[in-house]
N, C-alpha and C positions, 0 to 999 in steps of 0.2 A: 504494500500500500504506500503510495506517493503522497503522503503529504505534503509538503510544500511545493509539488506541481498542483495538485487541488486549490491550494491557496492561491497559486500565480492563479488558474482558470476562476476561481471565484471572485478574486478582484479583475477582475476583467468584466466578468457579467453581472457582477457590484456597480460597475463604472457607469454600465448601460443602464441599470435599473435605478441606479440615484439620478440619471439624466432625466430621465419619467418623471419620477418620482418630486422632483423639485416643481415641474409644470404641475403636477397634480395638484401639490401641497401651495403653491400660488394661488389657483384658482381658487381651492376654498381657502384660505387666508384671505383673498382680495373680493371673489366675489361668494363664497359662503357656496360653492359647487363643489357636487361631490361627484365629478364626472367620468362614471364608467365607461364611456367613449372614448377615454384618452386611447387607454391602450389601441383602440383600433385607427385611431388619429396614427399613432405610430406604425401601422402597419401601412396605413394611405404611403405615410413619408418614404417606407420602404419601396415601395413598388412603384412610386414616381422616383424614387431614385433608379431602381431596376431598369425602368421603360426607358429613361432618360439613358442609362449605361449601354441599353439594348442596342444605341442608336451610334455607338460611336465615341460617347463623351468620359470622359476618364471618371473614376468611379467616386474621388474625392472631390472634383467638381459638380458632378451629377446630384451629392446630397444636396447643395444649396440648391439645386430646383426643386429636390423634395421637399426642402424646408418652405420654398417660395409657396410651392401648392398646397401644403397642409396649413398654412397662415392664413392663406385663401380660402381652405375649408373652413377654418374656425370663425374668421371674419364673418364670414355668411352666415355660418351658425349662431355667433353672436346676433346678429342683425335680426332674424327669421326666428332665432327662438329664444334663446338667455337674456337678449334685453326685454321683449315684449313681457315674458314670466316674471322679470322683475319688477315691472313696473306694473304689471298687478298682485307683485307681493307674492309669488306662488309661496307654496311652503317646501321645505327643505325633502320629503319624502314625495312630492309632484316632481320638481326637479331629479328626483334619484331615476324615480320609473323615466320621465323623460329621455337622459342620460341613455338607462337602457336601451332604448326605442331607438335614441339615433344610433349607441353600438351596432344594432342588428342592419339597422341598414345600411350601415357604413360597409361592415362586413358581406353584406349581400349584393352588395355594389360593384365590390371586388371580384366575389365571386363571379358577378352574370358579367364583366367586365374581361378579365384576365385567365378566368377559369380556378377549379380548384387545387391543379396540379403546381410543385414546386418549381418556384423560377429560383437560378442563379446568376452572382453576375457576371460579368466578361472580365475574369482576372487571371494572371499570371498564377502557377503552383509555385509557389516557393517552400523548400523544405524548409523545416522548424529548426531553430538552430540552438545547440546543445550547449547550456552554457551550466556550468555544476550537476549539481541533481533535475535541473530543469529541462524543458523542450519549450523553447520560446517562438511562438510562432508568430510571425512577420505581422500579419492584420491584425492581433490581440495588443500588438505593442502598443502600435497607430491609435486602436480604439480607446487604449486608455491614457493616453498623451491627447489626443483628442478631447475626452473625456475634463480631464483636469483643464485642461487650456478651457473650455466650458466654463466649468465653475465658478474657474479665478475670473473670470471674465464677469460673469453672474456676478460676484462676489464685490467688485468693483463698482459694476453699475445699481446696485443696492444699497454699498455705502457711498460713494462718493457723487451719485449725481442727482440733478434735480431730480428725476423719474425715479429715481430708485427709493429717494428719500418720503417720494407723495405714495408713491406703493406702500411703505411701514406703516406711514401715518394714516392709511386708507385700511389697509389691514387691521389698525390696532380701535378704529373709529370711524367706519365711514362718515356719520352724520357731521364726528365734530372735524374731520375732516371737509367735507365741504362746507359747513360752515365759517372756515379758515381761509376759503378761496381755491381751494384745491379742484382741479378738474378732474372730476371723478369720474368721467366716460372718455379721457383720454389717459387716465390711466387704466382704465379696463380694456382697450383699444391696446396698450404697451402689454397687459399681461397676455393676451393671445398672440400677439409675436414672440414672445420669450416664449411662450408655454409651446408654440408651435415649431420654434426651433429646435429646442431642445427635446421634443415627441419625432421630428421626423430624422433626428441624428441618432436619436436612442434605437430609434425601428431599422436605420440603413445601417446601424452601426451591429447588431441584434442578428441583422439576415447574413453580416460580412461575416462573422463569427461561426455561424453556428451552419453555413452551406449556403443561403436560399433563404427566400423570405415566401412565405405562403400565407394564405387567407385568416386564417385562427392564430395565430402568431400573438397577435396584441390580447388578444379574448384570454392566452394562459399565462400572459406575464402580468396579467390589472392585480390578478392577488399577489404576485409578492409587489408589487408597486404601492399599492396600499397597506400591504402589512409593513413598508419598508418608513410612508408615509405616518403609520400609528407610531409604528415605533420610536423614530425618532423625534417625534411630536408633534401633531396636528397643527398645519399651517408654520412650522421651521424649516425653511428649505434646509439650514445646516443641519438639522435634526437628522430630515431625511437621506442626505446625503451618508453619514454615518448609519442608519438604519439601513440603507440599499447593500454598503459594504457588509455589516454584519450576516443580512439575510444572505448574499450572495456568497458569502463563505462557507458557512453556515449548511447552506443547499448544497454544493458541492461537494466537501467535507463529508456528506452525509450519503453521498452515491454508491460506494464500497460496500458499506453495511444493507440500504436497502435500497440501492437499484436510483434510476432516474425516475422513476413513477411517480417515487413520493416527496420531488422536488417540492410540490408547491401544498404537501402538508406538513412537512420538517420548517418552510418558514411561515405559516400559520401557529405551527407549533410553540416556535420561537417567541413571535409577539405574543401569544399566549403567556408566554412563562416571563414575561419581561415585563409584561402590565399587570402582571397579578403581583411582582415585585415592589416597582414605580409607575402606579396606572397612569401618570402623567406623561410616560415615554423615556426618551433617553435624556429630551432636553425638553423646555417649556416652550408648550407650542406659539410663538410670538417670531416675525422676524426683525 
């Protein structure tokens, strides 16, 4: 048994599922959504990355169209359903079933679109290269340099910019945030581009890793994205960023003993045993 290759693969598929996981834990931070859609949001980003790679265009250029398109989705989906709900105040378990409703169609979208069999994308094999006890494979590196450059990036325009500073104060208040002057539908406008970049990096990043991006791909990563989100504390993107890692190790770590099957009840498992500890998470959910 390899542990510390398990560990290299688990922070690798930590890296992707905190990428989610930060857009999720935004959205309901900023707008109080608990939206089971993302994950199929990132399955959209994959496969306009795919389609785009299909055609010619190099496969780390091709994400920024995926991201272009899945921003496009959200945008629209803003417009045609999250603003209209809000502004009649739906309730927080309307919005959930909603959520659901557009997962399936997003998913079935795909489907009657691309079909249901796996696409891959147009890439070079490169052997894994042997470095100690490890097998370090060329696209895992990328993905999780990738990944952090992310973050830091995120982590930046949260602290130090105007947007980032109206997002805290939006999240921790909307009312008395607007009533401070605060544009609070163009900062809901700034969280679907962040939450849409980072969904359709997480899914193109997701399909480079693991072979291929197929239709249900997003449908079996939303549970550990929100266990990854409880955990590290509802509405903390750094929470969750820590909580993606834990789960991602965690799941991996756990494939030896019982198989890949029961990846996504080992980190159900996990959040379980971690809020019956600290129900409040790993960190206080505030960003």
């Amino acid at each position: 048994m390899d542990i510390p290759q398990l560990v290299f693969n688990g922070l690798a598929i930590g890296c992707i599922i905190a990428l989610a996981a930060i857009g999720l834990t935004l959205t309901y931070g900023i707008l109080r959504l608990s939206n089971f859609a993302h994950g199929d949001f990132m399955t959209l980003g994959a496969y306009l990355t795919w389609l785009t790679n299909a055609h010619g265009v190099n496969v780390w250029l091709s994400m920024f169209v995926g991201a272009a398109g899945t921003i496009a989705a959200m945008l629209l989906c803003e417009e045609l359903l999250w603003k209209p709900m809000r502004n009649k105040r739906a309730s927080s378990t309307s919005l959930i079933i909603l959520s659901i409703g557009l997962a399936l169609f997003i998913r079935n979208g795909i489907l009657f679109i691309w079909g249901g069999s796996n696409q891959r994308y147009d890439l070079p094999i490169l052997p894994a290269v042997e470095f100690g006890m490890l097998k370090i494979a060329y696209d895992r590196v990328i993905v999780m340099i990738l990944a952090v450059i992310a973050m830091v990036v995120l982590h930046f325009l949260l602290q130090k910019t105007k947007i980032g500073k109206a997002m805290r104060a939006v999240s921790d208040n909307i009312d008395l945030a607007r009533v401070t002057g605060i544009n609070v539908e163009w900062v809901v406008f700034w969280t679907w581009i962040i939450t849409g970049i980072l969904a359709a990096l997480a899914g193109a990043m997701f399909g480079l890793i693991t072979g291929g991006v197929r239709p249900n791909m997003g449908w079996f990563l939303i549970l550990p994205i929100f266990a990854s989100v409880i955990l590290g504390g509802i509405g903390n993107p750094y929470g969750a960023i820590a909580g993606a890692l834990v789960i991602g190790i965690v799941q991996e770590i756990s494939v030896p003993w019982l198989g890949s099957d029961y990846k996504l009840g080992v980190a159900l498992l996990v959040m379980i045993f971690i809020l019956l500890v600290r129900p409040q998470g790993l960190f206080k959910g505030t960003m």
